[in-house]
C-alpha positions as CSV (number, residue, x, y, z in Angstrom):
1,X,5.4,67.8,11.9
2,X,5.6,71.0,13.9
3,X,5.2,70.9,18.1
4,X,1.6,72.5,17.8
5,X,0.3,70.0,15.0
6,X,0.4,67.0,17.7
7,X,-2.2,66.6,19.8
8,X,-2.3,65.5,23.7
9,X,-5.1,63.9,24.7
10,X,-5.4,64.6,28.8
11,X,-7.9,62.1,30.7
12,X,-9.1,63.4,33.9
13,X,-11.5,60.5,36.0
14,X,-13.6,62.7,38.4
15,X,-15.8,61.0,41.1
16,X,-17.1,63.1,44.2
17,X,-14.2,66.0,44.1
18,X,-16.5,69.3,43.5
19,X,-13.9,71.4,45.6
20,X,-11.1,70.8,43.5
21,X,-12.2,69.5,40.0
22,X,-12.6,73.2,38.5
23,X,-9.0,74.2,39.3
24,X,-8.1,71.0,38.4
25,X,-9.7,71.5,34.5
26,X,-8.9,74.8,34.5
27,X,-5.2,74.6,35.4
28,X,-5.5,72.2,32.0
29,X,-7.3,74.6,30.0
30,X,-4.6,77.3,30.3
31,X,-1.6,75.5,29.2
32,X,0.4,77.5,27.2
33,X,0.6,74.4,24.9
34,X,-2.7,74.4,23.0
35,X,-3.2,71.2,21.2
36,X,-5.2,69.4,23.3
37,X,-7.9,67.3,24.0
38,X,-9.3,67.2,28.0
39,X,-11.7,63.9,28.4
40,X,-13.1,64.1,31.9
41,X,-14.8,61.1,33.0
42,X,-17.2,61.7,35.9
43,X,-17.6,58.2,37.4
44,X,-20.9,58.8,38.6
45,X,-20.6,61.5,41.1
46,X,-23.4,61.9,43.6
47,X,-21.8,65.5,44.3
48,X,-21.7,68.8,42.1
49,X,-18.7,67.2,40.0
50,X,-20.6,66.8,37.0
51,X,-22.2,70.0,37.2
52,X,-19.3,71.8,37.3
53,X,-17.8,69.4,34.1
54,X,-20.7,70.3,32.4
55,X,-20.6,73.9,32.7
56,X,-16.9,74.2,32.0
57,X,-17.3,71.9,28.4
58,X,-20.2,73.8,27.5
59,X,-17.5,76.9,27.8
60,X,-14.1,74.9,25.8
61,X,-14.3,72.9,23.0
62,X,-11.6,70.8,23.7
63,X,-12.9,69.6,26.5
64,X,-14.8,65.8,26.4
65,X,-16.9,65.2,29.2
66,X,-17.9,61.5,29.7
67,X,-20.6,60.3,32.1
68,X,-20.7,56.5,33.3
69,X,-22.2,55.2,36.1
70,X,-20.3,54.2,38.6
71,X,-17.2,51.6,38.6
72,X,-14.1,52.9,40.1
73,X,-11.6,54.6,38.8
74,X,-9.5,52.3,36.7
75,X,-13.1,51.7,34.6
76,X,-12.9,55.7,34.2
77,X,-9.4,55.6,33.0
78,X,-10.4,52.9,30.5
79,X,-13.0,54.8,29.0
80,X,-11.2,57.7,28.7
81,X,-8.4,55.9,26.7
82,X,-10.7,54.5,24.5
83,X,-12.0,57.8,23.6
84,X,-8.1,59.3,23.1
85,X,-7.3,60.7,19.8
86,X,-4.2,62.4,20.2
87,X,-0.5,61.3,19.6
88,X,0.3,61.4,22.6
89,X,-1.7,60.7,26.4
90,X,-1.4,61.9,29.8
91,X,-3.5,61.8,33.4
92,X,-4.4,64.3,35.9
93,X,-6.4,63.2,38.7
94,X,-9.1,65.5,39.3
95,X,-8.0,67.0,42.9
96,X,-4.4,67.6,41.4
97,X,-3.2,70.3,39.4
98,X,-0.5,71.2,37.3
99,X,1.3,74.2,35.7
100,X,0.9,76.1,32.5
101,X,4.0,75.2,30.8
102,X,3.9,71.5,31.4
103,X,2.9,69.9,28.9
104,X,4.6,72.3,26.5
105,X,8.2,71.0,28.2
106,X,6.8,67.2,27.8
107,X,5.5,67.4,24.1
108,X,9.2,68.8,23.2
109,X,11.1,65.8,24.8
110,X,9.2,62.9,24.1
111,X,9.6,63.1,20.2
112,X,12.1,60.8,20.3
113,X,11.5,58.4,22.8
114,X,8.4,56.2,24.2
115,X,8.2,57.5,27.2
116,X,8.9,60.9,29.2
117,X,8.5,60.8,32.8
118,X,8.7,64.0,34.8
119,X,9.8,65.1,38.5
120,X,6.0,66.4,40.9
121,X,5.6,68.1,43.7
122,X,3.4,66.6,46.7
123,X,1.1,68.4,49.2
124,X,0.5,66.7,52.2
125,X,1.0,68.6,55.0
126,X,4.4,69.8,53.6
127,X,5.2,70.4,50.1
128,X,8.0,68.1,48.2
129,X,9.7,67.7,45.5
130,X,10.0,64.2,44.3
131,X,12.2,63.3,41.1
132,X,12.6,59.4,40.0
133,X,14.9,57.6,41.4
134,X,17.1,57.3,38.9
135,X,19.4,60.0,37.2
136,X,18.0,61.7,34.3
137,X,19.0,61.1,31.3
138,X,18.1,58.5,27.9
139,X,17.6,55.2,27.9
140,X,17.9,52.9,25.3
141,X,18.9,49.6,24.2
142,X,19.1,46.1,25.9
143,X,21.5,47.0,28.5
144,X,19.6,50.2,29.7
145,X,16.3,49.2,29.9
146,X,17.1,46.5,32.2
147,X,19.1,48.2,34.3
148,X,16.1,50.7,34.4
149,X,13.7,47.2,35.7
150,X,16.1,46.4,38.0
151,X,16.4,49.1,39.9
152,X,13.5,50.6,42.1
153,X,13.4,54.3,41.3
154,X,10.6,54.3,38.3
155,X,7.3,55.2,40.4
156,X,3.9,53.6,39.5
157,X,2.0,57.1,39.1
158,X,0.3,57.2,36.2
159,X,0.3,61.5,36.2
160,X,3.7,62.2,35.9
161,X,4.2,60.4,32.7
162,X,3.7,61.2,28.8
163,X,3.2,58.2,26.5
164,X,2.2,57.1,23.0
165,X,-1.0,57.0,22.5
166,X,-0.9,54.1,20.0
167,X,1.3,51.9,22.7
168,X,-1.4,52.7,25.7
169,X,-4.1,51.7,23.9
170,X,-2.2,48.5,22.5
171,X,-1.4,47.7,26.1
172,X,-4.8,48.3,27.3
173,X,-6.2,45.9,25.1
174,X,-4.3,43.5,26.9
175,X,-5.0,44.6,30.0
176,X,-6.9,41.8,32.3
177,X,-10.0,43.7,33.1
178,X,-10.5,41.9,36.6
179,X,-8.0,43.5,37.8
180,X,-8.3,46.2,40.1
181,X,-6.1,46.8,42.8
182,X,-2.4,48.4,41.7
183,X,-3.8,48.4,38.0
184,X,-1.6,51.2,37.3
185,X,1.5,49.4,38.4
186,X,0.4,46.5,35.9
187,X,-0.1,48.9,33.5
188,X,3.4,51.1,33.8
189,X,5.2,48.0,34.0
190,X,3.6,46.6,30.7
191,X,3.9,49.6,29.3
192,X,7.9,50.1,30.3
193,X,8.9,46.6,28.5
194,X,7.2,47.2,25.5
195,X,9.6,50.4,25.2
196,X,12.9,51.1,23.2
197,X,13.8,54.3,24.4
198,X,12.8,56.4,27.9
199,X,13.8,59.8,29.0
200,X,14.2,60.4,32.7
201,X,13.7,64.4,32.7
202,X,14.0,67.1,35.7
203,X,10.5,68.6,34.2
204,X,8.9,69.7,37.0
205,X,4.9,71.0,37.0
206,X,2.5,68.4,38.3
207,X,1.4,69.3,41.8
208,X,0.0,65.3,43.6
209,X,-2.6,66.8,46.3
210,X,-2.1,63.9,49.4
211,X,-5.9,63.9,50.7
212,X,-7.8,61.8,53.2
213,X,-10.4,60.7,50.6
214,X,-7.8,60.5,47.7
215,X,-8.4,57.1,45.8
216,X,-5.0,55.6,46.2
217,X,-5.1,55.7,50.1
218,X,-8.4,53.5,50.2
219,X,-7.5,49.9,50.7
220,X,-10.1,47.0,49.9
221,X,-10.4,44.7,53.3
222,X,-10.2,41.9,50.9
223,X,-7.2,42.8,48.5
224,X,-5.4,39.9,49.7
225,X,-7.4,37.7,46.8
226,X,-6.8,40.9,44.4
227,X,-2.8,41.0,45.3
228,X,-3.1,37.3,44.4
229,X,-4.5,38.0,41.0
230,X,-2.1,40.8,40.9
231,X,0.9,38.0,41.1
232,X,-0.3,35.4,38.4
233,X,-1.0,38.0,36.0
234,X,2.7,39.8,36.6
235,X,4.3,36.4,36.9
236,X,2.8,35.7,33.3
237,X,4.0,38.8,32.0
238,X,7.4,38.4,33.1
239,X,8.1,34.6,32.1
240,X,7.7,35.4,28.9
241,X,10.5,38.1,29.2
242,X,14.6,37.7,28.1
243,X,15.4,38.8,31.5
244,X,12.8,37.5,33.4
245,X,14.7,36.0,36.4
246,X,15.9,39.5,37.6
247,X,11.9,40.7,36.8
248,X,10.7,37.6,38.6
249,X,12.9,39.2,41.7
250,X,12.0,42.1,41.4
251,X,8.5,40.9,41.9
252,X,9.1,39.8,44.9
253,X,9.7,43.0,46.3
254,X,6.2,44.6,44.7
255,X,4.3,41.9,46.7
256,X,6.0,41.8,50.2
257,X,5.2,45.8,49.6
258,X,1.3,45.1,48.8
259,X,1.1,42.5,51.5
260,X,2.2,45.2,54.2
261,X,0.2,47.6,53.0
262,X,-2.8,45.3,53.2
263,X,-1.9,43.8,56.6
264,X,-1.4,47.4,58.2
265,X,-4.4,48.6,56.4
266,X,-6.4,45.5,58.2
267,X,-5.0,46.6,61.6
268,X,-6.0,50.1,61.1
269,X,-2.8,51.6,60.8
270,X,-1.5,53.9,58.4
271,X,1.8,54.7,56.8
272,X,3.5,57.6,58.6
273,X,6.2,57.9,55.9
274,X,8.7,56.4,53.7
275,X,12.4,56.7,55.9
276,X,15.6,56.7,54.0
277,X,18.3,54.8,56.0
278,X,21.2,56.3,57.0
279,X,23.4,53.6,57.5
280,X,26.3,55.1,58.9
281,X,25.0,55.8,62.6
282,X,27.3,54.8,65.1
283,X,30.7,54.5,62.9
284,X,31.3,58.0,61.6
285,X,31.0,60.1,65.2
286,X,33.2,62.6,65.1
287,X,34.1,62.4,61.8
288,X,33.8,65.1,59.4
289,X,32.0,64.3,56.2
290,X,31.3,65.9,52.7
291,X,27.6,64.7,51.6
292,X,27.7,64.0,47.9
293,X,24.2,64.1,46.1
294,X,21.1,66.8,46.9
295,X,18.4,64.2,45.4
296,X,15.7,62.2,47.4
297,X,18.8,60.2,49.4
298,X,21.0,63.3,49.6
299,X,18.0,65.1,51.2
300,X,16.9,62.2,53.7
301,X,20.8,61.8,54.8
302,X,21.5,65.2,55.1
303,X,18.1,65.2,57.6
304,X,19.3,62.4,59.7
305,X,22.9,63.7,60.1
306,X,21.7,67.3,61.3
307,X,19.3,65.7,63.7
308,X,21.7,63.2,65.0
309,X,24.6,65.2,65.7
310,X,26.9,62.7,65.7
311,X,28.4,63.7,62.6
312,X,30.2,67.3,60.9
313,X,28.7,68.0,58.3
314,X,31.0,70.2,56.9
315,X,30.1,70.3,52.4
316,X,27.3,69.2,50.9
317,X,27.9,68.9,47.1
318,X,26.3,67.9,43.8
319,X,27.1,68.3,40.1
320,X,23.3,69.9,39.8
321,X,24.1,72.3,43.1
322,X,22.3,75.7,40.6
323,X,19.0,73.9,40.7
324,X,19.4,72.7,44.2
325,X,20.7,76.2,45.4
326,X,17.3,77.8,43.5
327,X,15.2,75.7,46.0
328,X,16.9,77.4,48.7
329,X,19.6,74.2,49.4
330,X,23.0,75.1,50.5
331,X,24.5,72.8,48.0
332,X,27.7,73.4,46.6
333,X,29.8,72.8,43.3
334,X,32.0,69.1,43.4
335,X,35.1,71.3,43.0
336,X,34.6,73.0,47.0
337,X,35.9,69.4,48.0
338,X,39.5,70.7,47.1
339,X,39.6,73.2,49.6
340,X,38.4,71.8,52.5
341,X,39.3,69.3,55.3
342,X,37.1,66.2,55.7
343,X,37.0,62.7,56.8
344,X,35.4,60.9,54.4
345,X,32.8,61.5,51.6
346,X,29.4,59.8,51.3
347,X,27.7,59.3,48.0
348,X,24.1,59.5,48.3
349,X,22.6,58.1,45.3
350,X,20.0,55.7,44.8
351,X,22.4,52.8,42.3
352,X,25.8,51.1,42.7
353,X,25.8,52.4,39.0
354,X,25.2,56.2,39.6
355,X,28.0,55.3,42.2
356,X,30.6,54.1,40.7
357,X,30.5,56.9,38.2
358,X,30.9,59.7,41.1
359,X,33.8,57.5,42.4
360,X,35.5,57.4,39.0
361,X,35.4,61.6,38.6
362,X,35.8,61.7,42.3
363,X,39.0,59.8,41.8
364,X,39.8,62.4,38.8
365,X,39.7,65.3,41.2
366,X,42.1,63.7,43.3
367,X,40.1,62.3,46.4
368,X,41.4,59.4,47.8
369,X,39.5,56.3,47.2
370,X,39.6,54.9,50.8
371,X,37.4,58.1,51.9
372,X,34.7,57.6,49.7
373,X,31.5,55.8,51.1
374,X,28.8,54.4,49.5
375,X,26.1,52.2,51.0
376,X,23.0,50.8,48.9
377,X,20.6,52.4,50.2
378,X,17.6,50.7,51.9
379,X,14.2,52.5,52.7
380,X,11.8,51.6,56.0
381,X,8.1,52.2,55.5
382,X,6.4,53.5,59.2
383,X,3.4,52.9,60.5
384,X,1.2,54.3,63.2
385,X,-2.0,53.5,64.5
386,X,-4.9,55.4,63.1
387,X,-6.3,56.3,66.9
């Protein structure tokens, strides 16, 4: 089957976003990939949305407007994945947009595996560049796939992903349909352990608009009983599961996360960021250090220790350093470590795995092993209050 013979069904839920929903669609409509299918579901918009759906699929063919009264946006979703016909599916929420080659890069690397999940940018009042948090790369197998569940890089987003059509609609069949807080994170999480293979790409297109009346900053006053459903119905998933101890741990984790963000939510305060940790404040003053790693730890390190000052910064390195030095990063090759003087080196990766593999061809190069640092690294959510 050639690339252009498989078909992409994109849903796109719309509810009250006239400003952005046209360059939303039309950022769809001119992929360079042509083989699609666009179902926009306008969840009963009381604004021009619809209007503007209406005239743009009287003007495209592939374009499938649904209109439903209103029910949230997880009952959008739904419909629109019950109307899917292609091989493959993919979201786009309707004040996002996304580039013209995307799709074309996904549709080529996810022939072979269940599931492709890209890099995105996202606008708040900055622009970044956000990868998963774990390296890029195939996954397959036992082994792979749970050290993919154990570790917390795999984001909950539903938009940067491609996925078999055939395997989201199995899933959402067995979706609980009273569920609707973090729906998504159900759903990815269902989704991810009925896989045999992932990709982890550096794909990079999808542009995640941060807005005050986005729908995933809204917080219901009474989620507490919805994180509660939330619980049982992952807690039934996972002790079914060959590995359900670490997954039961794991959970853990999702619901002290929920429970802050209801609690801070209740108390009118909102999250100011996500901080990276740099755990070496205090002990390396003075010092001069080589920073191993330009991804989302590299980046929050290298922040902290040019704020700081307490540190010389004196490399900053990565095995990728051509991509990072095209974003305008002064990243370097590995091989710079030879000819310079340092302290110590700190590996900025998000797993002890990734680690120990930059330690072993650190090792190679000839680095001693008593300068190399690594500490797992730990995130801290901030909150202000909303005055």
């Amino acid at each position: 089957m050639g690339m252009e013979e498989e078909l992409l069904s994109i849903v796109v839920p719309v509810y009250n976003m006239e400003l952005y929903i046209e360059k939303c669609i039309q950022s769809i409509q001119e992929q360079t990939y042509k083989n699609i299918e666009i179902i926009v579901v306008d969840d009963g918009s009381e604004d021009n949305s619809v209007q503007i759906c209406r005239k743009l699929a009287a003007q495209d063919s592939r374009i499938v407007l649904l209109e439903m009264e209103h029910k949230g946006v997880v009952s959008a979703r739904n419909a629109g994945i019950n109307c899917a016909t292609g091989d493959y599916i993919t979201f786009v929420d309707s004040d996002d947009w996304i580039e013209n080659d995307l799709y074309g890069q996904m549709i080529n690397n996810i022939k072979d595996v269940d599931l492709l999940i890209a890099g995105r940018y996202v606008h708040t009042d900055i622009t970044e560049l956000k990868y998963q948090g774990i390296e890029k790369g195939t996954y397959s197998g036992k082994e792979a796939m749970e050290y993919i569940w154990v570790t917390p890089g795999i984001t909950w987003y539903m938009c940067d992903k491609m996925f078999r059509t055939d395997m989201v609609k199995q899933i959402h069949e067995s979706m609980n349909k009273t569920i609707h807080w973090c729906e998504d994170a159900i759903f990815i999480k269902k989704y991810l352990l009925s896989c045999q293979s992932i990709r982890i790409s550096d794909i990079v297109g999808y542009h995640y608009c941060i807005r005050d009346n986005s729908a995933g900053l809204k917080i219901d006053t009474h989620c507490l009983s919805e994180i509660d459903k939330w619980y049982n119905c992952m807690l039934e998933v996972y002790d079914a599961h060959y590995y359900k101890e670490k997954l039961l741990a794991s959970l853990s984790d999702d619901i002290i996360g929920m429970v802050s963000r209801a609690l801070y939510s209740k108390l009118d305060l909102k999250k100011k960021d996500w901080l990276i940790y740099f755990p070496y404040f205090g002990r390396l003053d003075g010092k001069k250090v080589v920073l191993y790693g330009a991804g989302e730890v590299g980046q929050a390190y290298y922040t902290q220790i040019k704020e700081e000052h307490e540190t010389e910064l004196v490399l900053w390195v990565d095995k990728n350093y051509e991509k990072y030095q095209l974003e305008g990063m002064n990243v370097c090759a590995i091989e710079n470590i030879k000819n310079i003087d340092y302290d110590f080196i700190i590996v900025a990766v998000w797993h002890e795995k990734m680690y120990l593999e930059i330690r072993k061809d650190l090792v190679q190069l000839g680095v001693d092993a008593q300068k190399i640092l690594y500490n797992r690294t730990k995130r801290l959510i901030l909150y202000y209050p909303d005055y």
